[in-house]
C-alpha positions in Angstrom: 80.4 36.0 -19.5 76.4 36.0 -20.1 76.1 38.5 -16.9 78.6 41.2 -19.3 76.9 40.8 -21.8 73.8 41.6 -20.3 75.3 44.3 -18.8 76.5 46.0 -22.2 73.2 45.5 -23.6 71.8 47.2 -20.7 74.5 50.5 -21.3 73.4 50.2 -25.0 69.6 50.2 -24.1 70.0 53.7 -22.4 72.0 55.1 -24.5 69.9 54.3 -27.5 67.1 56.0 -25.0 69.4 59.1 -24.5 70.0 59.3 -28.2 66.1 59.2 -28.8 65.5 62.3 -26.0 68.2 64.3 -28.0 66.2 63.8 -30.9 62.5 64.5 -29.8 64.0 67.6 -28.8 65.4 68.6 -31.5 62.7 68.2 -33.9 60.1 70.0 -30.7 59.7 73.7 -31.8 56.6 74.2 -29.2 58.7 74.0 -26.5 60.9 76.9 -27.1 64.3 75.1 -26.3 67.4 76.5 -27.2 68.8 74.8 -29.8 72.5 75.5 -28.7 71.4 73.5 -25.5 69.6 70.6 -26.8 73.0 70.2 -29.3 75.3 70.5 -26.7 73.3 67.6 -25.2 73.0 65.6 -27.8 76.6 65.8 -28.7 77.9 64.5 -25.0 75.3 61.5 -25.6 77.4 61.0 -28.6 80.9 60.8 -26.9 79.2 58.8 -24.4 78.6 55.8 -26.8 82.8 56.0 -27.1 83.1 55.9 -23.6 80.6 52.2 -23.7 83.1 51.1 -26.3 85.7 51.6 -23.3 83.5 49.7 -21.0 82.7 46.8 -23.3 86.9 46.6 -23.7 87.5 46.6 -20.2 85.3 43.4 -19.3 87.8 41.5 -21.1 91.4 44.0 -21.5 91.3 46.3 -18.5 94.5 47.3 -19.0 94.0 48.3 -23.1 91.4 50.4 -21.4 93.6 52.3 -19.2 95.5 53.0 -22.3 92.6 54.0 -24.4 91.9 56.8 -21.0 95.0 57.5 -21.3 95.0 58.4 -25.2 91.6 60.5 -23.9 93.6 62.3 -21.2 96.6 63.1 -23.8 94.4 64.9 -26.5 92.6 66.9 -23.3 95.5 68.1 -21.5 96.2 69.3 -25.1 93.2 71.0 -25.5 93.4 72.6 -21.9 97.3 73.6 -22.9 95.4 75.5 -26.2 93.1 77.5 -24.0 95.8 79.0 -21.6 98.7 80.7 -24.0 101.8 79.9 -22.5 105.4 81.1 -22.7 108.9 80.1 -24.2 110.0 79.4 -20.4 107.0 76.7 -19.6 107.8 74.2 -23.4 110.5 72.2 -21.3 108.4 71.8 -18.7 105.3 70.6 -20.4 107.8 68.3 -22.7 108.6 66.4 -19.5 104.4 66.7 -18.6 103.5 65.0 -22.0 106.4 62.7 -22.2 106.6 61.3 -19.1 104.5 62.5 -16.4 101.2 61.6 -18.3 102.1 57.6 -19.8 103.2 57.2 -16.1 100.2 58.2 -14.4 98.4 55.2 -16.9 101.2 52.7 -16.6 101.4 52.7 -12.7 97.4 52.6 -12.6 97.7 50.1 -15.1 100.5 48.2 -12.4 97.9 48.8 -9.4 100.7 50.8 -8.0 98.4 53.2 -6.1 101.0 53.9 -3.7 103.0 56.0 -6.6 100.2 56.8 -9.0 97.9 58.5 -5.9 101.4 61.1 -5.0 102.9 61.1 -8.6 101.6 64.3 -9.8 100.0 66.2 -6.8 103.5 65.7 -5.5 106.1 64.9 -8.0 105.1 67.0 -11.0 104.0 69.9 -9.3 107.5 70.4 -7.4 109.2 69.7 -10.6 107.1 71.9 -12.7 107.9 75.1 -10.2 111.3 74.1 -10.6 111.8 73.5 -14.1 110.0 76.9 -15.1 112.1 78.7 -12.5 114.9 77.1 -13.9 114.4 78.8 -17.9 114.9 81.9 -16.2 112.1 83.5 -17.0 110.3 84.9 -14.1 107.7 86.6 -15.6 104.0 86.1 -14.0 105.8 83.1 -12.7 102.6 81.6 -10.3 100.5 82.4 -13.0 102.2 80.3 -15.7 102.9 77.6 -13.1 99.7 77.1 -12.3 98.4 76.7 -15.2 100.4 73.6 -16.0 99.8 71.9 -12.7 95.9 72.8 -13.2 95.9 71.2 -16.9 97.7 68.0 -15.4 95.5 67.8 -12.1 92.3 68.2 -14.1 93.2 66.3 -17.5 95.8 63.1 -16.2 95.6 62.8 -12.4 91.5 63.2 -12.4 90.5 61.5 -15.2 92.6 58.4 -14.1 90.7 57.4 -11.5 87.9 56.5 -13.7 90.1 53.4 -15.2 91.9 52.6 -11.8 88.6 51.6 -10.6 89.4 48.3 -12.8 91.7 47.3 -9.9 90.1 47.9 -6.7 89.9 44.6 -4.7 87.0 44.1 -2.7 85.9 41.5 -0.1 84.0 38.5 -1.0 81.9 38.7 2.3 82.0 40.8 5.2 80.1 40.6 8.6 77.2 42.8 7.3 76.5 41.3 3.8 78.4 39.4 1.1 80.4 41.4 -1.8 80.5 40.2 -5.1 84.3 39.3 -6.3 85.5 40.7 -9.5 83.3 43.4 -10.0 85.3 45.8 -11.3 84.0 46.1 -14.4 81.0 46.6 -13.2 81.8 49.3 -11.1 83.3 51.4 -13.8 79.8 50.7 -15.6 78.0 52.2 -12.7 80.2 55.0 -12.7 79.6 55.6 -16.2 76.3 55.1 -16.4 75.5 57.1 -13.1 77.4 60.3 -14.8 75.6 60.1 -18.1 72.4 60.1 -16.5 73.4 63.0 -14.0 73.8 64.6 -17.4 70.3 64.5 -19.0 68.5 64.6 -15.5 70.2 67.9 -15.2 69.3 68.8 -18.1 65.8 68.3 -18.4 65.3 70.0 -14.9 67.2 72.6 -15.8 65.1 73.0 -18.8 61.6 71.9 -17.2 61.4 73.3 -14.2 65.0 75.5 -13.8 64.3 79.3 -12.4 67.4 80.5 -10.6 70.5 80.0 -12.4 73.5 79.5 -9.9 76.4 81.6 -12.1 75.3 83.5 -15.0 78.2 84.5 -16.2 79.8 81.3 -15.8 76.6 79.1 -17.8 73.6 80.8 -18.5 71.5 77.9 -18.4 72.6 75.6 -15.2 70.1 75.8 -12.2 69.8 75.2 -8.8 66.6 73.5 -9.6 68.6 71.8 -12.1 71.6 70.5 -9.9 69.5 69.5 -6.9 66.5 67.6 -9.0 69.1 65.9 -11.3 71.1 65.0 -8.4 68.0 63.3 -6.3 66.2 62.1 -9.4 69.9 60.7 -10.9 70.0 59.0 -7.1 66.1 57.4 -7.3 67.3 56.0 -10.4 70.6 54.5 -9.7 68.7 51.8 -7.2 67.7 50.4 -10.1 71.6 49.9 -10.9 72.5 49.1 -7.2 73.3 45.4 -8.6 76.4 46.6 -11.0 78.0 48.3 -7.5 79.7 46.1 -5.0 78.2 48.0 -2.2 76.3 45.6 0.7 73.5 47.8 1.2 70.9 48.8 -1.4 70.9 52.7 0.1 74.8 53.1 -0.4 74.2 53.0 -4.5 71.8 56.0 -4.2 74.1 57.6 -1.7 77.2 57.7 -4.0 75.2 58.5 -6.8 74.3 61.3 -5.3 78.1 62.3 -5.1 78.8 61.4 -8.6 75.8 63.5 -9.9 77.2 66.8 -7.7 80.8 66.7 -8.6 79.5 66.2 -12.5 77.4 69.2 -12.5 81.1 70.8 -10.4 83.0 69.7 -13.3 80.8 71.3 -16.0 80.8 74.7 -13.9 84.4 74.6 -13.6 85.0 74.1 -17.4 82.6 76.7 -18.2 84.5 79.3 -16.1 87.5 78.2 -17.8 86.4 78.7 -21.5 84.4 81.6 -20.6 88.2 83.1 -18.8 89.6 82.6 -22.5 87.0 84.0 -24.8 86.1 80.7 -25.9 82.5 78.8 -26.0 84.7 75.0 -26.8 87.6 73.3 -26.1 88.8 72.1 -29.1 87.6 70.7 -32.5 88.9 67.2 -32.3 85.5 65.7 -33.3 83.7 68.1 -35.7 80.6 69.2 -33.7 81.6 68.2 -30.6 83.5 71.1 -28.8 86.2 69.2 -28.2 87.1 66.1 -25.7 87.0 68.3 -22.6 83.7 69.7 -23.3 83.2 65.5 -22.9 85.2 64.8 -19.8 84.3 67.7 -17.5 82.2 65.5 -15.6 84.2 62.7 -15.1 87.2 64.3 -14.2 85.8 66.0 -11.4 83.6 63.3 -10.3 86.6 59.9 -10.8 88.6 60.8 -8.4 86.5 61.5 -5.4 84.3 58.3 -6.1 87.2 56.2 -6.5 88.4 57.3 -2.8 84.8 57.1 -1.1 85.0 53.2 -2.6 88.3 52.3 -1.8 87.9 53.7 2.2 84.4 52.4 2.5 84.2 48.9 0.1 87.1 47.9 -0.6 90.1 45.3 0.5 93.0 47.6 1.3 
């Protein structure tokens, strides 16, 4: 119990840090940032104090934590439905999306069923999707349309649930290399956490520091390759200082999956950037005055859940 504890004071340490950064820049004129920037940044350090909120819950209710993620992943598969228009023919099929395909992603992570919750919507949903808009009988840009769905459900639900299912990972109290901590899950979801929000501001300030050639100008006018490869080492150098929370046996394997965590993060941010800047739009939503709505939050942890949940369960953990 102490050990949480210290652990939630050490995610509310940094983010009281973050939170300060954001405001120094703010207030630093000599430096020429842009403002539009240094507010975008300091409104995901804002979301990220809900997202300790969610960690502090799941030390002690994992599974009202899934359902909080799951509340997350409802309002931004709404947002993402607002951003691409669609058509009378596609309502029945995102009634069954929201009604039933969504709760039961969360309930069977929720279970530990990973056998159903790993196929139910890569499989499932996107057969019954294609079939229920071919079934309205309107055939009208018919990929088009049914893409869109399946993308708002991969990226929104099926992504972003892996970030809670990493509550229920088993892992190994010893092995023949070095002993595992038991019941670490918790932890691990703080390391994944914490790992993405510093991703975040590393990428940031590099981009902003020392940033020269931007990767997709069209896409985000201020992301780097400077910017994505700095953040991504110097977001690597720091997570050995976090190796502890991550049931990993070696020290280098923290830095190593950090690593991954920090590139798909920056991959998630691109991706949603080409997707608002596709629909005319600079945010995702308004839920939270400000804040550009929750997938302007989550871009980074949707793409970067699933593929670190994977590389632990393969390499870590007690299948």
């Amino acid at each position: 119990m102490i050990e949480n504890w210290m652990i939630l004071a050490i995610a509310s340490v940094m983010l009281v840090i973050a939170t300060g950064i954001g405001r120094w820049l703010r207030n630093q004129e000599s430096l020429s940032l842009d403002l539009r920037t240094v507010e975008a940044y300091n409104a995901r350090v804002q979301a990220w104090w809900a997202f300790a909120v969610l960690l502090a819950i799941s030390f002690f209710y994992p599974k009202l934590t899934v359902a909080l993620f799951g509340a997350i992943s409802f309002w931004a598969l709404r947002e993402f439905v607002s951003l691409t228009p669609t058509s009378t023919g596609d309502h029945r099929a995102l009634f069954w999306v929201f009604a039933f395909f969504t709760p039961m992603q969360f309930i069977l992570v929720a279970y530990n069923n990973y056998g159903l919750y790993n196929v139910l919507i890569p499989v499932y949903a996107f057969l019954f999707i294609a079939a229920r808009v071919a079934f309205s009988g309107d055939f009208s840009q018919f990929l088009e349309r049914v893409a869109k769905v399946q993308s708002g459900l991969m990226l929104c639900v099926y992504c972003l649930s892996f970030a809670p299912a990493l509550l229920f990972l088993r892992f190994p109290t010893s092995t023949t290399e070095a002993p595992l901590r038991e019941d670490a899950n918790a932890e691990l979801l703080f390391f994944f956490i914490t790992i993405a929000l510093i991703a975040d501001l590393m990428q940031f300030l590099w981009n902003r520091l020392y940033g020269k050639h931007i990767i997709a100008e069209k896409v985000d006018p201020v992301r780097t390759w400077e910017g994505l490869i700095g953040g991504a080492i110097t977001t690597a150098i720091i997570s050995t200082a976090l190796a502890w929370a991550a049931p990993f046996p070696h020290w280098y394997q923290a830095p190593a999956m950090s690593l991954v965590i920090a590139l798909m993060a920056s991959a998630g941010t691109m991706t949603m950037s080409a997707l608002k800047r596709d629909r005319g739009e600079l945010a995702t939503g308004t839920f939270v005055e400000g804040h550009g709505g929750v997938l302007n939050r989550i871009d980074s942890i949707c793409f970067a859940a699933p593929v670190f949940f994977h590389l632990t369960r393969y390499f870590f953990a007690a299948t």
